[in-house]
C-alpha positions in Angstrom: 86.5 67.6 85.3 86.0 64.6 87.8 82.6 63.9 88.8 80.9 62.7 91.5 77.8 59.9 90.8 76.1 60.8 94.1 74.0 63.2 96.5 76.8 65.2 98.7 76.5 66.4 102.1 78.9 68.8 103.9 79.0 70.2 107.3 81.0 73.2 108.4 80.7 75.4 111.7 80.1 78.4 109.7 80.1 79.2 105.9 82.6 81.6 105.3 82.9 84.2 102.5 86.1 82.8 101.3 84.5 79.4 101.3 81.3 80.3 98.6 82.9 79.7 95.7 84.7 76.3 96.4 81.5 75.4 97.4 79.3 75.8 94.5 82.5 74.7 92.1 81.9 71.3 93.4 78.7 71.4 93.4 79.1 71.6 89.8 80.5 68.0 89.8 78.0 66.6 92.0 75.6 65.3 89.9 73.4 64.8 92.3 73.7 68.3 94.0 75.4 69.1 96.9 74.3 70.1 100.2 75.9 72.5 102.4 74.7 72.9 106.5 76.5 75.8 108.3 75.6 78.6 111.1 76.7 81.1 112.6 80.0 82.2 114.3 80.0 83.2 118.1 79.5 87.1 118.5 82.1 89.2 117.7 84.2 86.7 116.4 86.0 87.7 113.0 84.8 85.8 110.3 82.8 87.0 107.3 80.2 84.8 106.8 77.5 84.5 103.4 74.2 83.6 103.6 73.3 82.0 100.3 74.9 79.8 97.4 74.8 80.0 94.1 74.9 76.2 93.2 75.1 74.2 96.2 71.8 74.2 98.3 72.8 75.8 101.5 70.6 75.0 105.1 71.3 77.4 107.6 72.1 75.4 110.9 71.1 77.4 114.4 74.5 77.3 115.9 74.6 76.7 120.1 77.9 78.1 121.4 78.7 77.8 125.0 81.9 79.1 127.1 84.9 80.8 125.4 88.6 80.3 124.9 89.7 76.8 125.5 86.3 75.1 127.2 84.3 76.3 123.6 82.3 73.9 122.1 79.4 74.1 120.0 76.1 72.1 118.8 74.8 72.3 115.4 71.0 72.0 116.4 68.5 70.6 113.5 71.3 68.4 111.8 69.7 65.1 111.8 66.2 67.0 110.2 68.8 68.2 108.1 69.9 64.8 107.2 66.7 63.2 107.0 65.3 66.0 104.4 68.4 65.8 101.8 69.5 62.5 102.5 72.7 62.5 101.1 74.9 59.4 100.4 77.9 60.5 101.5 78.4 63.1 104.4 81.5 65.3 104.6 82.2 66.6 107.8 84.7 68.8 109.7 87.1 67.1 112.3 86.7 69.9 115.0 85.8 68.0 118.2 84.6 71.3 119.3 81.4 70.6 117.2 79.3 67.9 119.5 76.8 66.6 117.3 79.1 65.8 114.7 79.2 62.6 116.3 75.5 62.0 116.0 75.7 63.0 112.3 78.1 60.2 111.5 75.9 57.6 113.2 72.8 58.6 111.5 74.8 57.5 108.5 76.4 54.7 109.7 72.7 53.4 110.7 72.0 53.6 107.0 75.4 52.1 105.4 76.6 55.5 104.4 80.2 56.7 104.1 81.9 59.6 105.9 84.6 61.7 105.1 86.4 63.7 107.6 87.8 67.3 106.5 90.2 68.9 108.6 93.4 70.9 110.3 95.1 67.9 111.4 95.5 67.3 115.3 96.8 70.5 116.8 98.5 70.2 119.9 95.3 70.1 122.7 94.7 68.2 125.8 93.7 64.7 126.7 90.2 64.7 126.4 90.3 66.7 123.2 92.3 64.1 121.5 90.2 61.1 122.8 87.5 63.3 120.9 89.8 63.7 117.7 90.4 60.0 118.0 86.6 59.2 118.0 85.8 61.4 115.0 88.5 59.8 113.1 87.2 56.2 113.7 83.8 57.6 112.4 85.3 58.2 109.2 85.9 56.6 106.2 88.5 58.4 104.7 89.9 62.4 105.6 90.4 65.3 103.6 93.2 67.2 105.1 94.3 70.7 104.5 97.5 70.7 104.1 100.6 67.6 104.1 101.1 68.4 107.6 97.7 67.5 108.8 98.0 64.4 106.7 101.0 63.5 108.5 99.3 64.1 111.5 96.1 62.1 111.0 98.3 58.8 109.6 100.5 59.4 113.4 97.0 58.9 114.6 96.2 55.2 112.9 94.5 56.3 110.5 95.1 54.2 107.2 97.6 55.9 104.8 95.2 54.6 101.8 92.8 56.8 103.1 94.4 59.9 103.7 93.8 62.6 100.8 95.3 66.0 100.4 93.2 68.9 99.3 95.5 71.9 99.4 93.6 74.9 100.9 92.9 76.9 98.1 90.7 80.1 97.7 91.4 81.0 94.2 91.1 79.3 90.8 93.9 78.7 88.1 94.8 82.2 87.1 94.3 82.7 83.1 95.7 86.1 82.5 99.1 87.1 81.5 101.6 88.0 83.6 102.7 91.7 83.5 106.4 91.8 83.7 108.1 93.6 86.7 110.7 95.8 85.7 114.4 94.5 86.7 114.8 97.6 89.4 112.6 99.0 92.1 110.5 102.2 91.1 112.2 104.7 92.2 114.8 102.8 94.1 112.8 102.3 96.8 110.9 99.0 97.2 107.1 98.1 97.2 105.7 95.9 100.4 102.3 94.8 101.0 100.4 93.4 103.2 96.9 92.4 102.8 94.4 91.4 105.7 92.3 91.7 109.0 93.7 94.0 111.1 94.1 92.3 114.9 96.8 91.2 116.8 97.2 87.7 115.4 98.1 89.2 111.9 101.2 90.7 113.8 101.4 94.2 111.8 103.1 95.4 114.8 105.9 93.2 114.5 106.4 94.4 110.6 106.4 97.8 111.5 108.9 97.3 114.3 110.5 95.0 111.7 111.3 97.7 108.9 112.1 100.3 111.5 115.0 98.2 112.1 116.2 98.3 108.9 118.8 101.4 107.9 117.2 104.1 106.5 118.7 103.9 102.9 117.1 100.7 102.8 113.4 101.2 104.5 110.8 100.1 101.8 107.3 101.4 101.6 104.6 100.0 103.1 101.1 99.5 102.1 98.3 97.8 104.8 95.0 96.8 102.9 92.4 95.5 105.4 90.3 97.0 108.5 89.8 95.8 112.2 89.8 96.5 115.6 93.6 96.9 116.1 94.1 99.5 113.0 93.6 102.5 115.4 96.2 101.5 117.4 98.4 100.6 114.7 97.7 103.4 113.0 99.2 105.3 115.8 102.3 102.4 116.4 102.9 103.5 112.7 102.9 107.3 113.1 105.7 106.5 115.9 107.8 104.1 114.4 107.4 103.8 111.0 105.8 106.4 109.2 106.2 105.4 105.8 103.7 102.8 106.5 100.3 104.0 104.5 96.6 102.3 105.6 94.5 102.2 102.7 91.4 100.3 104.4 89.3 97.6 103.6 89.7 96.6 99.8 87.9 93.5 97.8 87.8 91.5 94.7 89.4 93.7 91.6 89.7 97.2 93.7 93.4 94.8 95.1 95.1 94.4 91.8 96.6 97.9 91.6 98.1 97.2 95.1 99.4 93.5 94.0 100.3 94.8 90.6 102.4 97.6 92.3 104.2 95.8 95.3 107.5 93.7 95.2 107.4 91.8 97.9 103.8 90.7 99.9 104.3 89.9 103.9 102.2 88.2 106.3 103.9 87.8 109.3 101.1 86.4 111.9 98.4 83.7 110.9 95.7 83.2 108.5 96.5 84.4 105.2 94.3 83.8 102.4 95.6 86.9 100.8 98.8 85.2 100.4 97.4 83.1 97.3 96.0 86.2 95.5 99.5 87.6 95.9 101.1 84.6 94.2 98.4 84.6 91.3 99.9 88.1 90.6 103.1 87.0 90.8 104.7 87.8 93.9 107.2 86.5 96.3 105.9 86.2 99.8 107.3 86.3 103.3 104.9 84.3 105.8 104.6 83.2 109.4 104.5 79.6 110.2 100.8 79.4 111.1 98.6 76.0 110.8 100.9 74.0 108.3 98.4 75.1 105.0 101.5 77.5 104.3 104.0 74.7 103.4 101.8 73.5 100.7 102.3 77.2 99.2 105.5 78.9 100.4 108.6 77.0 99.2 112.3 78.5 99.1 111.7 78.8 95.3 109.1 81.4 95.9 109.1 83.0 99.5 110.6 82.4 103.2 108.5 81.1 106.5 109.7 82.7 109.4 111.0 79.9 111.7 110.0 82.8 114.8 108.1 85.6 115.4 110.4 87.8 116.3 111.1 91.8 114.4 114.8 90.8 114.7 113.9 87.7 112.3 111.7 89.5 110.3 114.2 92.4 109.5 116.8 90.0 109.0 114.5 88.1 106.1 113.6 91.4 104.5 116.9 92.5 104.0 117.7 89.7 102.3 114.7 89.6 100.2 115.5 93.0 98.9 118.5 92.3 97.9 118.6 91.0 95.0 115.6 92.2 92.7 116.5 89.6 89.9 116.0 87.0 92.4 113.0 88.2 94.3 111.4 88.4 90.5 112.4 85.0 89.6 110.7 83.8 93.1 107.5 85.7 92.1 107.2 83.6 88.4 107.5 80.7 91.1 104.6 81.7 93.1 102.8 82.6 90.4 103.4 78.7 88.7 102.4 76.9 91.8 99.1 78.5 91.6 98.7 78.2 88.4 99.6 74.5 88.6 99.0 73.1 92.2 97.0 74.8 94.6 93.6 76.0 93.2 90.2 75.4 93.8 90.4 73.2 90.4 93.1 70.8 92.1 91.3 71.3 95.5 87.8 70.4 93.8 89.7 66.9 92.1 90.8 66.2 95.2 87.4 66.1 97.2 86.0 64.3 93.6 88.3 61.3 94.3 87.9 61.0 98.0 84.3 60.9 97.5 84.4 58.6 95.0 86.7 56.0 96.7 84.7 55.9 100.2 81.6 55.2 97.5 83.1 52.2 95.6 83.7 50.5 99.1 80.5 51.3 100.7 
């Protein structure tokens, strides 16, 4: 395992559930510990936050949010106090130029000779003033940590030095070390297996699968299983009992209660955005259909293992199901795909190496 020879700072908007254990995996390769400083998400947005780490010594910032939609921006207040008390020697922070005192943050290190790493999206399309603001934040940096290829593409489009461009794959689960258990070469019963797995709200676009497999003709409708909760699953729940009633809801499900639903499907589907679910379906082996999101999907969803929907349209969705399902030897073959690139690309091992390197390079030129 790489190492890191130093005292580690990382800032995030909010510490996410999905985050906690990337987190304390590299603090177990900072030698020096690692320090994490994260608040709060606005109210009543959807994220599912933790409150404690394991390993990594988490501070809990007091988050300042103010406006909504586009004109958001926040201010992390106590991070220089933060900075002062663990002083770390290298500061990775997130590129969001929603976050104003990030750029106070990098000069408090700068004043002291200390290297910054940017960690982000890439630059999503956004207005003037918020790519001046990108711009800024990049110059701050020594090197960035992006997502996905996409972003790095983006950030080297933006000047920044291809030498210091890493790729961290975003990963939420670890190198998968059980067998595989065989699919059998025909669907049970005939009739195939679909899952989907996540929050339910619009942005997942549910509705559009439903509408999707309603298209289909009736020999070939598949079953449908929806794991997750949310605001939208009322309605949806009702869209479903209209236009697709062999769609069941099974609720909210976590850590071991999914495997029966992975182990059972065929095919998983995640037609909107988001989508960490997608990488627990590959880890058991399954092909996946996926929107076209933020760019992370490309490092996951190849045409060896899945299809990205180039629209968001049922007709395009219908169309890729169909062929999916038509060939079970195939969509078995593309599963054993998915199931290799997680076992030998993206996972929080490879994602962990990656942030070990960056650090480590920005250190030997400081």
């Amino acid at each position: 395992m790489n190492m890191i020879h130093a005292r580690v700072g990382l800032q995030q908007r909010v510490l996410p559930e999905y985050r906690a254990e990337f987190f304390d995996t590299l603090a177990t390769a900072c030698l020096q510990g690692l320090g994490v400083f994260a608040g709060e998400p606005c109210q009543g947005e959807a994220v599912e936050v933790v409150d404690q780490l394991s390993i990594a010594y988490y501070t809990h910032a007091r988050n300042l949010h103010f406006f909504r939609g586009s004109a958001y921006f926040y201010w992390q207040a106590g991070v220089l106090g933060w900075l002062q008390r663990w002083q770390p020697d290298v500061l990775i922070m997130e590129i969001n130029p929603r976050n104003r005192s990030n750029p106070l943050a990098a000069r408090w290190m700068k004043e002291r000779g200390r290297p910054v790493l940017g960690w982000g999206l890439g630059l999503p399309g956004a207005g003037k003033i918020y790519r001046l603001i990108y711009h800024s934040l990049l110059r701050s940096c020594d090197a960035v940590i992006a997502y996905s290829t996409t972003a790095a593409l983006q950030y080297r489009h933006a000047g920044v030095d291809p030498s210091r461009v890493f790729v961290a794959a975003n990963a939420v689960t670890r190198r998968p070390t059980d067998l595989v258990v065989a699919r059998p070469p025909s669907f049970h019963e005939n009739t195939p297996q679909l899952l989907f797995v996540g929050r339910l709200q619009p942005r997942k676009r549910v509705d559009t699968l439903l509408y999707a497999l309603a298209m289909l003709p009736p020999h070939q409708q598949p079953r449908l299983s929806i794991i997750g909760d949310g605001p939208d699953r009322s309605r949806l729940e009702m869209l479903a009992w209209q236009v697709y009633p062999r769609a069941v809801f099974h609720g909210a499900k976590r850590g071991q209660e999914l495997d029966p639903y992975y182990q059972a499907a065929d095919l998983f589907i995640l037609p909107g955005t988001g989508g960490l679910a997608i990488q627990q379906a590959m880890a058991h082996a399954l092909p996946v259909i996926v929107g076209a999101a933020d760019g992370t999907q490309i490092e996951l969803v190849r045409e060896e293992n899945g299809w990205t929907l180039p629209d968001d349209s049922p007709e395009t969705l219908a169309r890729v199901i169909r062929e999916a399902l038509s060939d079970v030897e195939r969509l078995r073959q593309k599963g054993l795909a998915s199931r290799r690139i997680v076992s030998e690309e993206v996972n929080l091992e490879g994602m962990v190496k990656t942030f070990c390197t960056a650090v480590e390079s920005v250190l030997s030129k400081a």
